[in-house]
N, C-alpha and C positions, 0 to 999 in steps of 0.2 A: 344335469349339472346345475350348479346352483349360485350365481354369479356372486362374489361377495369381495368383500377388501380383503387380502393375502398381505400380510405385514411382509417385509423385505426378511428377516430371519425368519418366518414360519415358509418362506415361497423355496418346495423343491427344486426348481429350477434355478441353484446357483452359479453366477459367476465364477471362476474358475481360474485360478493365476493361469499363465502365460507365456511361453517363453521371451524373454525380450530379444530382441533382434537389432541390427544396425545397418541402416543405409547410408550412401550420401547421394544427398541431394545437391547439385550444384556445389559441389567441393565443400558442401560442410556436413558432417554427423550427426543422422539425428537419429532416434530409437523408436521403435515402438514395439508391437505387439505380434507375437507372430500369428498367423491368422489376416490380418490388417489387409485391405485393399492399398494400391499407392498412395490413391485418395482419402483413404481412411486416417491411412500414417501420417500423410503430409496436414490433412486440417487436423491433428491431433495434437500437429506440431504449430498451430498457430498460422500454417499456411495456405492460404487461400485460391491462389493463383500460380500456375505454372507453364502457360503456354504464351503466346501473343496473339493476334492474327494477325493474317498477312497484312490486310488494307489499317491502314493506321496504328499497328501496335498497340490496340487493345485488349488489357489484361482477360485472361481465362483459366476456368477451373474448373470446378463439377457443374453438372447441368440438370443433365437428366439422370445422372447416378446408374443407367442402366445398357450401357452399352451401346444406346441409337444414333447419338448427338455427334460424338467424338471431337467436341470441346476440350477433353480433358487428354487429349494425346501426349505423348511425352516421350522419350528415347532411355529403353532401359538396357542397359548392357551391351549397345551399340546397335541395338534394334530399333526403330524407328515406326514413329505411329502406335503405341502401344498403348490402350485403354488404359488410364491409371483405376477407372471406375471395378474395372474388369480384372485387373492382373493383379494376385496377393504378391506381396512382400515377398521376399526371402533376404537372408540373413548376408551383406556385402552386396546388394543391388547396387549399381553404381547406374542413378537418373540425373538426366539433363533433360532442361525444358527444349520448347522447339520450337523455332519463328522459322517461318519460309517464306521467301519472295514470293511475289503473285507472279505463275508465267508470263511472259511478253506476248501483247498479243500483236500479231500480221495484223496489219492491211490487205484490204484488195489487192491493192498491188504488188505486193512483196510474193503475191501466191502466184498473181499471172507473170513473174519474172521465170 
């Protein structure tokens, strides 16, 4: 093999239209690519961040893009904790991001009641 510059029209390996697709994200419409990870869709769409954390409501989104982090969790179709990194699109996903309290935690004493 003989490594060389492939101009973008002579590269066999083209690009290929798409079906577009539509989700909503947080009650509003947006489109992408069918194929598309959540995550792929939503920074396609300009958006970065879709989760909170628990301790102080700091913004989150991709991370590690592979499935280990689960930074990027999100609620799709009433399912809850769903890899946006991980899960492709389909065509009327209806996503809502996901903030959750931190549990409360006991005391010693609460336990020896």
């Amino acid at each position: 093999m003989n490594s060389r510059y492939i101009s973008f029209n002579e590269d066999p390996i083209q690009r290929t239209k798409s079906k577009t697709i539509s989700i909503t994200f947080d009650r509003r419409k947006i489109n992408g690519e069918q194929g598309q990870t959540i995550a792929g869709l939503l920074m396609s769409n300009g958006i970065s961040t879709w989760r909170t954390t628990s301790k102080n409501a700091r913004p989150r989104g991709l991370f590690c893009g592979i499935g280990i982090c689960f930074d990027c969790i999100v609620t799709v179709n009433g399912q809850r904790d769903v890899r946006a990194c991980q899960r492709r699109c389909q065509d009327g996903d209806i996503i809502t991001v996901q903030h959750d309290k931190l549990p409360e935690v006991k005391s010693h004493e609460d336990e020896a009641e």
